[in-house]
Phi, psi and omega in degrees: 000128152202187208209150180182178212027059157255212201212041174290140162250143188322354174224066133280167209219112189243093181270121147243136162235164190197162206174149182279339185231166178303020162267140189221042144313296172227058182334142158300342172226118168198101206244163160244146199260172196249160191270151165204082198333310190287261222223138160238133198222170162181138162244104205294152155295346199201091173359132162263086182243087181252129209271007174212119211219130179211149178291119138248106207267082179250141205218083168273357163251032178258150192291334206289314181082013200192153175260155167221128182242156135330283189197142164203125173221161197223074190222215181258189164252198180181130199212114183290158184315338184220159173300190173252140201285204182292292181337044210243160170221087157259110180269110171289128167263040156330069191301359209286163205233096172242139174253146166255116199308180135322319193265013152106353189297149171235139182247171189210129162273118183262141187213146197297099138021149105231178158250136179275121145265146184257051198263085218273166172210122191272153154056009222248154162268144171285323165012288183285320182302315170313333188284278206302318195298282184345294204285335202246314174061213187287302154328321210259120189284172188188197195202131190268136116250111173295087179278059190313327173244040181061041185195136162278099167304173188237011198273004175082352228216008159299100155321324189231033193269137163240162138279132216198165188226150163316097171305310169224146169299167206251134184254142175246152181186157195126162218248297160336138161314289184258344219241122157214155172276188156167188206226160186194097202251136156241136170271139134348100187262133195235000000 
């Protein structure tokens, strides 16, 4: 599960729950998410097959008067066989526009940031990769955790998990049947 860009405040109380049937008395799943302003994730050890699943969210202290999520999602993960080497890039993409008059004045189109990742990978099977590309193409959106110590961690606290769409597709090369290098560039979806 994860969630991102809301409007939870730091002492909401954040549940997935998941249950076979629509009672949610004593749910069969019921984790609590670690607080994170940016992104709340959690990962199971073990597939979770439950036919009714719901966020339960209580914030009785946001100034908002109101809850909001972004984006959320619940599915499986996919994760290629190896990290990503060092040569890795996250780049801010400022798109804001400022111009200058003649008389030297600046107006400014301001427009929301995001980021572009760069994430090479050696050596690696494509296998899992081939999956997302397929399934996802250019278009198609997904949500990244820039996974540094080979474990998706659960702690909420990923600097760098996004939502995100392919910038470009991924190209390969190297001599191996399965085993290639290549790159896996995302854009920020904002």
């Amino acid at each position: 599960f994860l969630m991102t860009r809301h409007g939870v405040s730091s002492s909401a109380t954040v549940k997935i729950q998941g249950n076979a049937t629509d009672s949610w008395a004593s749910p069969t799943v019921d984790v609590t998410l670690t607080y994170n302003i940016e992104i709340m994730l959690n990962r199971w050890s073990v597939n979770q097959s439950y036919r009714y699943w719901r966020i339960l969210i209580i914030d009785t202290n946001n100034s908002n008067g109101y809850v909001e999520i972004g984006r959320a999602f619940l599915g499986t993960s996919i994760a290629p066989e190896r990290n990503f080497t060092n040569g890795y890039r996250i780049e801010t993409v400022d798109p804001s526009k400022v111009e200058t008059s003649s008389g030297g004045v600046e107006s400014t189109d301001e427009e929301t940031p995001y980021l572009v990742f760069s994430l090479p990978f050696e050596n690696t099977l494509i296998d899992n990769v081939e999956i997302v590309r397929k399934d996802r193409g250019k278009t198609g959106d997904l949500f990244i955790c820039c996974d540094y110590d080979n474990e998706l961690l659960t702690d909420g606290k990923h600097d760098y998990s996004r939502y995100v769409r392919f910038l470009s597709l991924p190209n390969y090369s190297g001599s191996h049947l399965k085993r290639k290098n290549f790159s896996l560039d995302f854009k920020e979806l904002v």
